[in-house]
N, CA, C and O atoms as a printed pandas DataFrame, in Angstrom:
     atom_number atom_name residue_name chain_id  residue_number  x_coord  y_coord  z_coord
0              1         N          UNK        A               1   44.995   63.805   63.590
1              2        CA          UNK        A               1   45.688   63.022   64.586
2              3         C          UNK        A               1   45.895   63.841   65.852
3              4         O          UNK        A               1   45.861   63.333   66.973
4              5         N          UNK        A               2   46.170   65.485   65.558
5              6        CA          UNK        A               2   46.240   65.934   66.887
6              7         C          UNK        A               2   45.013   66.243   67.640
7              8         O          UNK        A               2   45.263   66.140   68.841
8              9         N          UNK        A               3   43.918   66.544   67.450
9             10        CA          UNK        A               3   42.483   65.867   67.811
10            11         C          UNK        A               3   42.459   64.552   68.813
11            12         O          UNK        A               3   42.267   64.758   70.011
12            13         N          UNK        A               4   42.608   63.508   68.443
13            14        CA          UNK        A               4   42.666   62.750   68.545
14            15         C          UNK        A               4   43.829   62.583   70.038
15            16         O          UNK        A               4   43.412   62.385   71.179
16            17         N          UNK        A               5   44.584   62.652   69.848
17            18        CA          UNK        A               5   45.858   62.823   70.752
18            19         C          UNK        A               5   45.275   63.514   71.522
19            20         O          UNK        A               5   45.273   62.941   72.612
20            21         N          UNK        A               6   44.552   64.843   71.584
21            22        CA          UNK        A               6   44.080   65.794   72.578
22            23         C          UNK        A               6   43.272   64.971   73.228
23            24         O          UNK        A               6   43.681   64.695   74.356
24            25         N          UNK        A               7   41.835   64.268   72.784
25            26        CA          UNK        A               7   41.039   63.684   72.948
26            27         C          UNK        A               7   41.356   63.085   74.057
27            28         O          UNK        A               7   41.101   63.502   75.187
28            29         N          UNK        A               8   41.989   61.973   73.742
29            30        CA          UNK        A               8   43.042   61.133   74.472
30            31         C          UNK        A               8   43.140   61.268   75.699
31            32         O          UNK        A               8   42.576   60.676   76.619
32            33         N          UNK        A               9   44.261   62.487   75.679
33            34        CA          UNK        A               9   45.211   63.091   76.761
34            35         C          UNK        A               9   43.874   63.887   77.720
35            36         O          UNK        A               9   43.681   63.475   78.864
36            37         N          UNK        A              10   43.201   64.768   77.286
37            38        CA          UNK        A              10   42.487   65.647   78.214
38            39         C          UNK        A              10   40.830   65.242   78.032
39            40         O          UNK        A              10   40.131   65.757   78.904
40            41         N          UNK        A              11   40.249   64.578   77.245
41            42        CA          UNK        A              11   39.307   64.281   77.325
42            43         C          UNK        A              11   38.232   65.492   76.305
43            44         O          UNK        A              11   37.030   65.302   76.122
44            45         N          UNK        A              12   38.931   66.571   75.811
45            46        CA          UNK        A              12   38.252   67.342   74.902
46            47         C          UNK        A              12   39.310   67.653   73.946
47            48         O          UNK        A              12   40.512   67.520   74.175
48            49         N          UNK        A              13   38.855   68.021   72.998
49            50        CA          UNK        A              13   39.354   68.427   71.399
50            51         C          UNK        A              13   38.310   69.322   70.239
51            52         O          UNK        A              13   37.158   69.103   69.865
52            53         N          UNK        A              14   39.174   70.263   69.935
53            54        CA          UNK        A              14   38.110   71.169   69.048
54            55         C          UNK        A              14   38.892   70.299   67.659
55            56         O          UNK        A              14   40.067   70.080   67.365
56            57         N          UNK        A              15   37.816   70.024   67.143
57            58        CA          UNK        A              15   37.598   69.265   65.752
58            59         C          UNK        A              15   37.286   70.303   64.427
59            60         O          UNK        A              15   36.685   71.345   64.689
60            61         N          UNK        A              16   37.624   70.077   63.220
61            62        CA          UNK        A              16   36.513   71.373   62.015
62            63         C          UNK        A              16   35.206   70.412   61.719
63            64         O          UNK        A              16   34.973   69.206   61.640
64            65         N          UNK        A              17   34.395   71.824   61.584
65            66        CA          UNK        A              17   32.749   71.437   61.526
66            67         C          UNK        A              17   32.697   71.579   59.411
67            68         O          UNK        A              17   32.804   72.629   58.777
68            69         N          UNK        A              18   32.567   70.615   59.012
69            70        CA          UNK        A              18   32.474   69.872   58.074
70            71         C          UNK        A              18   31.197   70.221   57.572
71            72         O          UNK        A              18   30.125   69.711   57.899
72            73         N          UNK        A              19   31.501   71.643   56.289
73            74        CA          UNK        A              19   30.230   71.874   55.223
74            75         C          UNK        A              19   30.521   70.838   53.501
75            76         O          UNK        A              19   31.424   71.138   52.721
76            77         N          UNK        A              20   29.476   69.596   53.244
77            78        CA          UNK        A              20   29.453   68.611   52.041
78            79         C          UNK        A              20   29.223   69.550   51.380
79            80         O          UNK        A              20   30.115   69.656   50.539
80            81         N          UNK        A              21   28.304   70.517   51.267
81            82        CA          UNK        A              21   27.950   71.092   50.416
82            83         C          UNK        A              21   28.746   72.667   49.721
83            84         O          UNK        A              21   28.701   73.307   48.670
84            85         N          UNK        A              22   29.281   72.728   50.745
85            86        CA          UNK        A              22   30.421   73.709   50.342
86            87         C          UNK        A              22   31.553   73.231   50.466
87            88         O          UNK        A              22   32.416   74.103   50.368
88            89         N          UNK        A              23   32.129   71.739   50.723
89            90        CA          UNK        A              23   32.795   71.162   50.560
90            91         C          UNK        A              23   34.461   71.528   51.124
91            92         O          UNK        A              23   35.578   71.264   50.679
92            93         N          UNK        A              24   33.927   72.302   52.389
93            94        CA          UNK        A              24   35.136   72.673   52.975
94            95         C          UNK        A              24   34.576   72.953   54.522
95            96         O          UNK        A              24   33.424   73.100   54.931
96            97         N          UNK        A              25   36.011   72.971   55.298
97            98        CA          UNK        A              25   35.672   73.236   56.624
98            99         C          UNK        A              25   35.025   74.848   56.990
99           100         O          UNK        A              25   35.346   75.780   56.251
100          101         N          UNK        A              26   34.314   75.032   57.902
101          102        CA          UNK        A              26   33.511   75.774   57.776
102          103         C          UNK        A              26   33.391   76.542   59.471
103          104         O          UNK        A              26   32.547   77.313   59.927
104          105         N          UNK        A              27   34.755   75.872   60.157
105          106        CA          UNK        A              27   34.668   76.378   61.476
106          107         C          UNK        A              27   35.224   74.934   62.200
107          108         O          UNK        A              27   35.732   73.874   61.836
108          109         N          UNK        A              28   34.744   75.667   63.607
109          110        CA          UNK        A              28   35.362   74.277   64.641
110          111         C          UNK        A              28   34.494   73.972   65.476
111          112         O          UNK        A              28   33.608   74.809   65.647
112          113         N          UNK        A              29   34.451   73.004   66.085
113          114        CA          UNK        A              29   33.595   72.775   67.365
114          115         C          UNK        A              29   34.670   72.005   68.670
115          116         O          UNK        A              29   35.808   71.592   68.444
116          117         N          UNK        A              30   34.253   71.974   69.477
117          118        CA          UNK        A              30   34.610   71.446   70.757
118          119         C          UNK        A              30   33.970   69.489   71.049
119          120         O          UNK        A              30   32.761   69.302   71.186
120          121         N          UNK        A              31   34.644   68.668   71.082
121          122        CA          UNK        A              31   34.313   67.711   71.343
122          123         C          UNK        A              31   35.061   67.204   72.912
123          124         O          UNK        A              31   36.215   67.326   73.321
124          125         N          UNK        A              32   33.803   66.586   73.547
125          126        CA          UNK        A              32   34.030   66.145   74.773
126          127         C          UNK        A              32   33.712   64.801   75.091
127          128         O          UNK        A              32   32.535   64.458   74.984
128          129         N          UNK        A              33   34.904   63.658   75.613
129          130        CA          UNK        A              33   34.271   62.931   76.190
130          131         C          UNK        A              33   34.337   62.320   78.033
131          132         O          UNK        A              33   34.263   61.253   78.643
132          133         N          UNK        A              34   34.526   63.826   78.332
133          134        CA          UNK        A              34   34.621   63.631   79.993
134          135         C          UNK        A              34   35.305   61.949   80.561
135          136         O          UNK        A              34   35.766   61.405   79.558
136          137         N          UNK        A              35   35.424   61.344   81.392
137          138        CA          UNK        A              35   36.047   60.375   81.688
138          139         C          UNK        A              35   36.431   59.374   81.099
139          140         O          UNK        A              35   37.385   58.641   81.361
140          141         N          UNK        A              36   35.467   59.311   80.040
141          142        CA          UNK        A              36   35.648   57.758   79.029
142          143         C          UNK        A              36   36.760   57.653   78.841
143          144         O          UNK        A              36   37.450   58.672   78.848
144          145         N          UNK        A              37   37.264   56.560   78.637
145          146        CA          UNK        A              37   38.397   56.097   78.422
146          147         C          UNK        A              37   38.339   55.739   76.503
147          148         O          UNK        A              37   39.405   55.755   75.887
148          149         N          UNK        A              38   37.301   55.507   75.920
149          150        CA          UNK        A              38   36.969   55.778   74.814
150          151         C          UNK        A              38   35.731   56.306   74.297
151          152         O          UNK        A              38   34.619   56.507   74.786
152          153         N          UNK        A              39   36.452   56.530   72.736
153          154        CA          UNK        A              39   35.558   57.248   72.100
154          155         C          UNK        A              39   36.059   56.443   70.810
155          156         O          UNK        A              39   37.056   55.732   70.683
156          157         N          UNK        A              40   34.818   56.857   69.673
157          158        CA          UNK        A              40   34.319   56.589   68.457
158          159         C          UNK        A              40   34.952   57.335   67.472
159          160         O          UNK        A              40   34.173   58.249   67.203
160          161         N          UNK        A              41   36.057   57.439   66.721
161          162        CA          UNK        A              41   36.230   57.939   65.412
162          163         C          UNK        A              41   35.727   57.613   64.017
163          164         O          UNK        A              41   36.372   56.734   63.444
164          165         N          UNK        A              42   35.159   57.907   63.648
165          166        CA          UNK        A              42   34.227   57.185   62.209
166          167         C          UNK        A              42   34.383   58.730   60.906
167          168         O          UNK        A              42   34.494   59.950   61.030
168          169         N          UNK        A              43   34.322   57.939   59.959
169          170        CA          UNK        A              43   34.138   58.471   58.851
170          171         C          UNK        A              43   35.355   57.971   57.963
171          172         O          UNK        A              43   36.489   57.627   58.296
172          173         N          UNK        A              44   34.621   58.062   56.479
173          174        CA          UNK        A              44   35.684   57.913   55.417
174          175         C          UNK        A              44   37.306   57.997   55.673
175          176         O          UNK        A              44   37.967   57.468   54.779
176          177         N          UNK        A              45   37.657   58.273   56.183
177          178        CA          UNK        A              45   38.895   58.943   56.494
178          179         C          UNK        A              45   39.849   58.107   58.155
179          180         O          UNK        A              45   41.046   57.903   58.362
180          181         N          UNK        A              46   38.936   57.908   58.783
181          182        CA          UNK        A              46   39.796   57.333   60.128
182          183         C          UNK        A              46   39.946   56.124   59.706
183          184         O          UNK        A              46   39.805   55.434   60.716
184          185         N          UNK        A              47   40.211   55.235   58.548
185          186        CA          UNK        A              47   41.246   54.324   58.366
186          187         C          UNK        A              47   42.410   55.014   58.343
187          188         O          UNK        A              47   43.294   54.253   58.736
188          189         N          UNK        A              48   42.908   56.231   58.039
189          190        CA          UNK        A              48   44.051   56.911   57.715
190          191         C          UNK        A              48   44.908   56.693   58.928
191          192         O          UNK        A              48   46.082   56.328   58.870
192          193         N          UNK        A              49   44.107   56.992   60.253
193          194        CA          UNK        A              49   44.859   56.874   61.032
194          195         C          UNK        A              49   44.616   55.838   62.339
195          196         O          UNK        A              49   44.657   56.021   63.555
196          197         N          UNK        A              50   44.407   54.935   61.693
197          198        CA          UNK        A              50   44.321   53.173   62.398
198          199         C          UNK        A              50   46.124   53.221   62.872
199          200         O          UNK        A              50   46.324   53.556   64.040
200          201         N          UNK        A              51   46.939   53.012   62.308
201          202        CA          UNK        A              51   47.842   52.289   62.048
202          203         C          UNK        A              51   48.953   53.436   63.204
203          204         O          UNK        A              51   49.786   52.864   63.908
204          205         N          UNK        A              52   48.876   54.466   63.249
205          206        CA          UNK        A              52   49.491   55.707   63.927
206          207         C          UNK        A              52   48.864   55.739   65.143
207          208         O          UNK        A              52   49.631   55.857   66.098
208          209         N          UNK        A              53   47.334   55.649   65.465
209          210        CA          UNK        A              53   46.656   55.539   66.871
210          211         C          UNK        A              53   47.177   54.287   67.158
211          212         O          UNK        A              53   47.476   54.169   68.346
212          213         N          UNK        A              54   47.355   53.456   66.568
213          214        CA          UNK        A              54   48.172   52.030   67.543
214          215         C          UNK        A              54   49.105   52.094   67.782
215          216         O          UNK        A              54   49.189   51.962   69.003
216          217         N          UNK        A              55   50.702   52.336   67.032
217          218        CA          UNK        A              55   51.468   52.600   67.537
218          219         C          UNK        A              55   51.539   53.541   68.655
219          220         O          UNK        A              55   52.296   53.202   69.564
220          221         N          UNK        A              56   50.820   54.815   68.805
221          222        CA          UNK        A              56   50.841   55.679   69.971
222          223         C          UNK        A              56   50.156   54.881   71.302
223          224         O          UNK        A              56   50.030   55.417   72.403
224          225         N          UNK        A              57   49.857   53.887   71.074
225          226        CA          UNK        A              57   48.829   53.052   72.449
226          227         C          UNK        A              57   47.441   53.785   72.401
227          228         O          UNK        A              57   46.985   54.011   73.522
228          229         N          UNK        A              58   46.761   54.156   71.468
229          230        CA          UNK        A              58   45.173   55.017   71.264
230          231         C          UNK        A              58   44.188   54.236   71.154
231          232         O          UNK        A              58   43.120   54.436   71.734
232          233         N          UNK        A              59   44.462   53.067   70.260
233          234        CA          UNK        A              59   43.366   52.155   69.004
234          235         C          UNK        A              59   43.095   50.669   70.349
235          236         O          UNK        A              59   43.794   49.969   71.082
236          237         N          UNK        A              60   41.594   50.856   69.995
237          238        CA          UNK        A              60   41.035   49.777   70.912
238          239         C          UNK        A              60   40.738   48.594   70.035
239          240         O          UNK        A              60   40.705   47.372   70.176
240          241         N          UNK        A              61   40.495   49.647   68.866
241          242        CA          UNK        A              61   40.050   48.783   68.127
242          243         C          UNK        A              61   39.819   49.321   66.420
243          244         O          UNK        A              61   39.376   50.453   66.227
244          245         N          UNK        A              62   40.005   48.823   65.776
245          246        CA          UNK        A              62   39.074   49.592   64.161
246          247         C          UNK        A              62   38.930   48.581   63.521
247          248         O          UNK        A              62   39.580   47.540   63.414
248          249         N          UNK        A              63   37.348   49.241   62.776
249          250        CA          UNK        A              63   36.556   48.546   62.228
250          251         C          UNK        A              63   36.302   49.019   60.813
251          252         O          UNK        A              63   36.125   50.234   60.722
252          253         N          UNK        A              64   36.240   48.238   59.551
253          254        CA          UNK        A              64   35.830   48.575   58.609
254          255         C          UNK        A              64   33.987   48.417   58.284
255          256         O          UNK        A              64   33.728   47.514   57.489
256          257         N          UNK        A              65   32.931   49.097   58.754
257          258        CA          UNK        A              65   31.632   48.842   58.278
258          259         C          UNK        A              65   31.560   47.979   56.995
259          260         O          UNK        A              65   32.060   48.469   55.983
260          261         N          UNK        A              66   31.058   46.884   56.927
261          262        CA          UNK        A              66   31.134   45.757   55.557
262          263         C          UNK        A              66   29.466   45.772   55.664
263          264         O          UNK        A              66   28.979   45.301   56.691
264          265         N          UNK        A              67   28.693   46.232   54.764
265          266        CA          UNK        A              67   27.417   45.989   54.323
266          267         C          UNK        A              67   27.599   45.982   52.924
267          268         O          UNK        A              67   28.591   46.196   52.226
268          269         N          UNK        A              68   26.146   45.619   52.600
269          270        CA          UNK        A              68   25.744   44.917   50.893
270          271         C          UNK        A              68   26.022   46.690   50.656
271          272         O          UNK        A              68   25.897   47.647   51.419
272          273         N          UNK        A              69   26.557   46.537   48.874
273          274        CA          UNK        A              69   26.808   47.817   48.138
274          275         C          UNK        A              69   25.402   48.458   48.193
275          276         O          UNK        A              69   25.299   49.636   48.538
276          277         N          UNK        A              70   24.478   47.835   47.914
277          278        CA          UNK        A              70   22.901   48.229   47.446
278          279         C          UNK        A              70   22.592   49.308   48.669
279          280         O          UNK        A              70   22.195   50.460   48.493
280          281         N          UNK        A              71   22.898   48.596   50.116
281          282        CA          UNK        A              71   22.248   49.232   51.595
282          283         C          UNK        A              71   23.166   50.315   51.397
283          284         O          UNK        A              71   22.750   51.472   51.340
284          285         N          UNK        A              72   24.630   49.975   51.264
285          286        CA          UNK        A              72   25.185   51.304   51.646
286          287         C          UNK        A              72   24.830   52.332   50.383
287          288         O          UNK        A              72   25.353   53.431   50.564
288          289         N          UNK        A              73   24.206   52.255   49.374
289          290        CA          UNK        A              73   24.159   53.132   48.174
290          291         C          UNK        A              73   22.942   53.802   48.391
291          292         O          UNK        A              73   22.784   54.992   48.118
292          293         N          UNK        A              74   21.883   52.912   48.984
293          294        CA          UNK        A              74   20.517   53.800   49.230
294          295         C          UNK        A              74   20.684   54.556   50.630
295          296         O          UNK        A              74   20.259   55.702   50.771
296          297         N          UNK        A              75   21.154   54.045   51.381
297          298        CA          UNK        A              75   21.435   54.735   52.441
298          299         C          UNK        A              75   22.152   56.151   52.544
299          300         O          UNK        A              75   21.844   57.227   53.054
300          301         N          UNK        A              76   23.410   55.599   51.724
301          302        CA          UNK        A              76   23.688   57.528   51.343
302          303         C          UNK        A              76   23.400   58.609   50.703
303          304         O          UNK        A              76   23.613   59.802   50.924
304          305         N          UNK        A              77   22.669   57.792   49.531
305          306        CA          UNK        A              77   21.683   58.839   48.374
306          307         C          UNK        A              77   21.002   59.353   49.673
307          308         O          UNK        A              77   21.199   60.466   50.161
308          309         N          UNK        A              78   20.056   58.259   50.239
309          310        CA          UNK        A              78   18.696   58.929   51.113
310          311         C          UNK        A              78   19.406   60.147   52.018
311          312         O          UNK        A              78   19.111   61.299   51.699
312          313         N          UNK        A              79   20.129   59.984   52.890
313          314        CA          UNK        A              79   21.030   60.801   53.929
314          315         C          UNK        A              79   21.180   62.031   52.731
315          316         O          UNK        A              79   20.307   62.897   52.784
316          317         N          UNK        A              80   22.069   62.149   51.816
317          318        CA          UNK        A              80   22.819   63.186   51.159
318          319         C          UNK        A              80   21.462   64.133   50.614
319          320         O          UNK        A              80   21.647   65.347   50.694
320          321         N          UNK        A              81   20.504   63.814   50.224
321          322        CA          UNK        A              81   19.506   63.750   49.323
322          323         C          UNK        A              81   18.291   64.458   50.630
323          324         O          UNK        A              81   17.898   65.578   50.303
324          325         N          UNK        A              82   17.943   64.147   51.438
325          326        CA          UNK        A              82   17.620   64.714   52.568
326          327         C          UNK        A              82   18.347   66.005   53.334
327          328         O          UNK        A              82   17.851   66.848   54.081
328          329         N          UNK        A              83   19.402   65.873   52.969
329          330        CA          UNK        A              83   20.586   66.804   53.588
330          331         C          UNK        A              83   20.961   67.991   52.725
331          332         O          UNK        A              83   21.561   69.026   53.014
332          333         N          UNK        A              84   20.444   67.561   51.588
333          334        CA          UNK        A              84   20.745   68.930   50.389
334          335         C          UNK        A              84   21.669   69.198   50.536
335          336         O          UNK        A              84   21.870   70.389   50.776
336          337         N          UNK        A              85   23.138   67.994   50.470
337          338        CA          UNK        A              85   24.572   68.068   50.433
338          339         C          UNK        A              85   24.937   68.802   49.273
339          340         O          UNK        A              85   25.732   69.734   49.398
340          341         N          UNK        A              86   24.546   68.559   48.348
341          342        CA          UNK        A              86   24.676   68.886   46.260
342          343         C          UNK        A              86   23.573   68.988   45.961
343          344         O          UNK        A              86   22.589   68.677   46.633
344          345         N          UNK        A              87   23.620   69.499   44.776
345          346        CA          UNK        A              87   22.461   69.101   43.773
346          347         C          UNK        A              87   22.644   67.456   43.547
347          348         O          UNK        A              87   23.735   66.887   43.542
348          349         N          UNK        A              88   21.471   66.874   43.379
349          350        CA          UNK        A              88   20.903   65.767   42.988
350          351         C          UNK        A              88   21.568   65.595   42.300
351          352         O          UNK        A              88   22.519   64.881   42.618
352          353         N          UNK        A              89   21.505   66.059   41.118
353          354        CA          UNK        A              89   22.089   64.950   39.522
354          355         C          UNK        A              89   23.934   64.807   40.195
355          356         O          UNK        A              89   24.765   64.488   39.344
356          357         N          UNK        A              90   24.256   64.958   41.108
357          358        CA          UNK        A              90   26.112   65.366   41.343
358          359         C          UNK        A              90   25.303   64.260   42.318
359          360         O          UNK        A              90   25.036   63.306   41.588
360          361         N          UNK        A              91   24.855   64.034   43.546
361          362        CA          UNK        A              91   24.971   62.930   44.421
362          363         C          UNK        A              91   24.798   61.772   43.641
363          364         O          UNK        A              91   25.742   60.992   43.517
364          365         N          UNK        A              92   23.432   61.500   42.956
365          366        CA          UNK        A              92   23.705   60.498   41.887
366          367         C          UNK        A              92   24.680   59.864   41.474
367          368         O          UNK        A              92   25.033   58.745   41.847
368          369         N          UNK        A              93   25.334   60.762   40.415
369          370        CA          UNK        A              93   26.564   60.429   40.234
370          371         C          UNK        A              93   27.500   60.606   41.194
371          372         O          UNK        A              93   28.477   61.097   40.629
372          373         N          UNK        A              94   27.675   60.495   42.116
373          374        CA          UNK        A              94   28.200   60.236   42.970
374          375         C          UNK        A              94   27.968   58.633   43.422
375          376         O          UNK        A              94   28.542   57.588   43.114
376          377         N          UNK        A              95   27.110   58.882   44.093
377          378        CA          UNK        A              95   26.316   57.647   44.581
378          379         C          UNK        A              95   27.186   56.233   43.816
379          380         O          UNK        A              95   28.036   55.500   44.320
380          381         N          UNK        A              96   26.688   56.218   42.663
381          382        CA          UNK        A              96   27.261   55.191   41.403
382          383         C          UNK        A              96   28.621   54.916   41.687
383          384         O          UNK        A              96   28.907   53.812   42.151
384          385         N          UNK        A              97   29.403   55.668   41.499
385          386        CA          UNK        A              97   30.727   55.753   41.454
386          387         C          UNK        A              97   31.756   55.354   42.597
387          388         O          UNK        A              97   32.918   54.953   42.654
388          389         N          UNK        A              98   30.644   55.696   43.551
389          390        CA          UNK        A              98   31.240   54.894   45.008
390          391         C          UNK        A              98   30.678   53.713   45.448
391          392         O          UNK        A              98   31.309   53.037   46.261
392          393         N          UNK        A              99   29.206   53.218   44.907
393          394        CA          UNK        A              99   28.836   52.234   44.907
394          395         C          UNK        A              99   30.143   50.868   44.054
395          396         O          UNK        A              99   30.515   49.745   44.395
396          397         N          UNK        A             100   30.464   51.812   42.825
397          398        CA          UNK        A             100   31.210   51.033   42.060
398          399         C          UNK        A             100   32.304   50.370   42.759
399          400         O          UNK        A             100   32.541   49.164   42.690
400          401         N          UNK        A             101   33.026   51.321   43.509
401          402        CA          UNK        A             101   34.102   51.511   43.683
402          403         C          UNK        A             101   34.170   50.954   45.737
403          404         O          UNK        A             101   35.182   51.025   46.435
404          405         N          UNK        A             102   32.823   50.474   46.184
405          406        CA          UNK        A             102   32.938   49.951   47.365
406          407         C          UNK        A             102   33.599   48.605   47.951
407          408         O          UNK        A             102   33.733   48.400   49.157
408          409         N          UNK        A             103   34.009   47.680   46.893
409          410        CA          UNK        A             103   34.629   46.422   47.284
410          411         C          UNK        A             103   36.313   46.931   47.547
411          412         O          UNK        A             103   36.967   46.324   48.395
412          413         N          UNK        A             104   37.038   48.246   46.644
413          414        CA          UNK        A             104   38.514   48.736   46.668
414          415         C          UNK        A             104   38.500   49.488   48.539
415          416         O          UNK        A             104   39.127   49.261   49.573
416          417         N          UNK        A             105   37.621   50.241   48.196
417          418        CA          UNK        A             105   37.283   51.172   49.247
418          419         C          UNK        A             105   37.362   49.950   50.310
419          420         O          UNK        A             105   38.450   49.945   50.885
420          421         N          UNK        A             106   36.479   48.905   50.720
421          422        CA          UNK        A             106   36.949   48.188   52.603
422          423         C          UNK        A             106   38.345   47.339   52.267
423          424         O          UNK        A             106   39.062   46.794   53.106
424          425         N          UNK        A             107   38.562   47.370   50.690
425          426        CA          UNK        A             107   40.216   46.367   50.858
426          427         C          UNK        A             107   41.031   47.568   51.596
427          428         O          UNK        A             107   41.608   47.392   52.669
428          429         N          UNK        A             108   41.015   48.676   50.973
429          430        CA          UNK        A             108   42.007   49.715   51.472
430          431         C          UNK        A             108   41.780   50.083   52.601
431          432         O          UNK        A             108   42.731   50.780   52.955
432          433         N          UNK        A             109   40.730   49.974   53.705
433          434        CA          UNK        A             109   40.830   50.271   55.115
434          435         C          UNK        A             109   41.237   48.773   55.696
435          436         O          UNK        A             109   41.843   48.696   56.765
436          437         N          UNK        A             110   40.879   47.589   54.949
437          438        CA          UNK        A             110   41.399   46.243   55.761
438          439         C          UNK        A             110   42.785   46.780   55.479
439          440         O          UNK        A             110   43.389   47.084   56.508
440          441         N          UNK        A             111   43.290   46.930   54.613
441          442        CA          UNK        A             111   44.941   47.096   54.307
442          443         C          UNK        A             111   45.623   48.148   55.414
443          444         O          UNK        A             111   46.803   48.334   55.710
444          445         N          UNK        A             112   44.477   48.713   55.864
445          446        CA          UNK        A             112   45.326   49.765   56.995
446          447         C          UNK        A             112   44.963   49.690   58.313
447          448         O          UNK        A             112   44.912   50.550   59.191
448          449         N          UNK        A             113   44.590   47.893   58.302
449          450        CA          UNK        A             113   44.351   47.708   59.800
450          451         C          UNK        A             113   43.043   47.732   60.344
451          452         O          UNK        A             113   42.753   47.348   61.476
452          453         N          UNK        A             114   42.406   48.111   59.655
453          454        CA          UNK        A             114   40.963   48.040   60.045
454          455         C          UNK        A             114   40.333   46.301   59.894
455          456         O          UNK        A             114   40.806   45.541   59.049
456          457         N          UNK        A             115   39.080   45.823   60.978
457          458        CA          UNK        A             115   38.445   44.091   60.661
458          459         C          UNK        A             115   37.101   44.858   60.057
459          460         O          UNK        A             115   36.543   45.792   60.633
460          461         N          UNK        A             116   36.748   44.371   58.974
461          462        CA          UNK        A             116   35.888   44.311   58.412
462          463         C          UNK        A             116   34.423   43.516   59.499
463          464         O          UNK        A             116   34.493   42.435   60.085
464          465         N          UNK        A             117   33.311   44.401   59.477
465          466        CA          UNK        A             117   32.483   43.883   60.523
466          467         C          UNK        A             117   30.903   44.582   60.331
467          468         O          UNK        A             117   30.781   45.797   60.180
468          469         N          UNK        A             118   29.904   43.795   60.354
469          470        CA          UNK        A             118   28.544   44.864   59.985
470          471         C          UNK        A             118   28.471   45.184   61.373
471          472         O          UNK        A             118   29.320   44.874   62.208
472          473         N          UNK        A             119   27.252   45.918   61.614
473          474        CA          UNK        A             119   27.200   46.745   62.508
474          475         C          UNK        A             119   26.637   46.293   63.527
475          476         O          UNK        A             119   26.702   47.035   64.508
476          477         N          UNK        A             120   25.845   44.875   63.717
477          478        CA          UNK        A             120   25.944   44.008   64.883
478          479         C          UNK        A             120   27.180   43.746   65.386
479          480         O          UNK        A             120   27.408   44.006   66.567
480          481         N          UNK        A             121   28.085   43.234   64.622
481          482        CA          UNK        A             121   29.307   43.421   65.115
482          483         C          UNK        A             121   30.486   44.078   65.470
483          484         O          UNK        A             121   31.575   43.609   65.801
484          485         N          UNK        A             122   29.955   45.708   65.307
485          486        CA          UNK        A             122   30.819   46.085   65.833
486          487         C          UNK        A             122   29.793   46.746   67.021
487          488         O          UNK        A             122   30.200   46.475   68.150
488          489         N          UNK        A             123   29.045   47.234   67.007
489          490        CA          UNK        A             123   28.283   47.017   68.330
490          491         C          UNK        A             123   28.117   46.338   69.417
491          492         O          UNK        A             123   27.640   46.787   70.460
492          493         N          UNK        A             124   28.604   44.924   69.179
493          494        CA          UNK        A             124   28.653   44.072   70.209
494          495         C          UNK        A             124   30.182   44.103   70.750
495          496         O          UNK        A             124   30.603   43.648   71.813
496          497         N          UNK        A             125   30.909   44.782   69.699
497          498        CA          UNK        A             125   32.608   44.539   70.036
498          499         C          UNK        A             125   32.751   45.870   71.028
499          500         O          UNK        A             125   33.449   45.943   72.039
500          501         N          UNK        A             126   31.957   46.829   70.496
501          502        CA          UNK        A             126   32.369   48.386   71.306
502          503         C          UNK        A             126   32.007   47.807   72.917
503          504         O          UNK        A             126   32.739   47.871   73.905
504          505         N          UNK        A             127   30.698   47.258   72.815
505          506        CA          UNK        A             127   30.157   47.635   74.026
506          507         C          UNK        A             127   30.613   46.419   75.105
507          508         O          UNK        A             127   30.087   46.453   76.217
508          509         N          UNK        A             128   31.488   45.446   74.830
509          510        CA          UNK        A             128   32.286   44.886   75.656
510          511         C          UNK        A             128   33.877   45.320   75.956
511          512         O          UNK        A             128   34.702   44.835   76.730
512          513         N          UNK        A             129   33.937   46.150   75.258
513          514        CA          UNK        A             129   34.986   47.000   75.871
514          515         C          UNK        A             129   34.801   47.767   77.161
515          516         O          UNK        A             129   33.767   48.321   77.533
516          517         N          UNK        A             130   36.187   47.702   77.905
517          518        CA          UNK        A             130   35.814   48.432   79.446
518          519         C          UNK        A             130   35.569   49.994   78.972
519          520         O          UNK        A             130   36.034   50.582   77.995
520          521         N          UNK        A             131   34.781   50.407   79.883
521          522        CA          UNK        A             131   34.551   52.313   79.681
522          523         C          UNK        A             131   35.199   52.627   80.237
523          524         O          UNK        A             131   35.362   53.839   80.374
């Protein structure tokens, strides 16, 4: 959240640079988005803070990604699996388990404020927003 807040306020924020495979932060980087008035938070995790960026006046908007279990299951094997995140037989099982577990997973970001939306639609929602 304080990322985010920085973001905000000055237009840069050092973020941690995120090792899957060693499964811990691994350093920082610098993120910039010079004048914009927004920017993109994504990943597993920024439903957490939907509900706190609105009250602060931050949130333009959040979106829960809603695709078929199947797309999002091959899609992340392929990504993780290309990426030599884990060993194989651990993404696998992985894979499964979050496949299983993907209908709980967008109730619990709708539950925290997030609209459920595929990615035509939230593409068409970002990019009518003012910059």
């Amino acid at each position: 959240m304080a990322a985010i807040k920085e973001l905000a306020k000055t237009g840069t924020a050092k973020v941690p640079a995120y090792s899957f495979s060693a499964n811990q932060a691994i350093g920082d980087r610098t993120v910039t988005i010079g004048d914009s008035r927004l920017f993109v938070a994504e990943g597993i995790f920024a439903a957490e803070l939907a509900q706190c960026c609105q009250e602060l006046g931050l949130l333009a908007n959040a979106f829960a990604l809603h695709r078929s279990r199947a797309t999002t299951f091959v899609r992340r094997l392929t990504r993780d699996l290309a990426e030599h995140r884990k060993p194989a037989r651990v993404l696998i099982r992985r894979g499964i388990a979050l496949y299983r577990a993907d209908r709980e997973v967008l109730a619990r970001q709708v539950a925290l404020g997030c609209v459920p939306a595929n990615g035509r639609q939230i593409r068409r929602a970002v990019s009518s927003m003012p910059a």
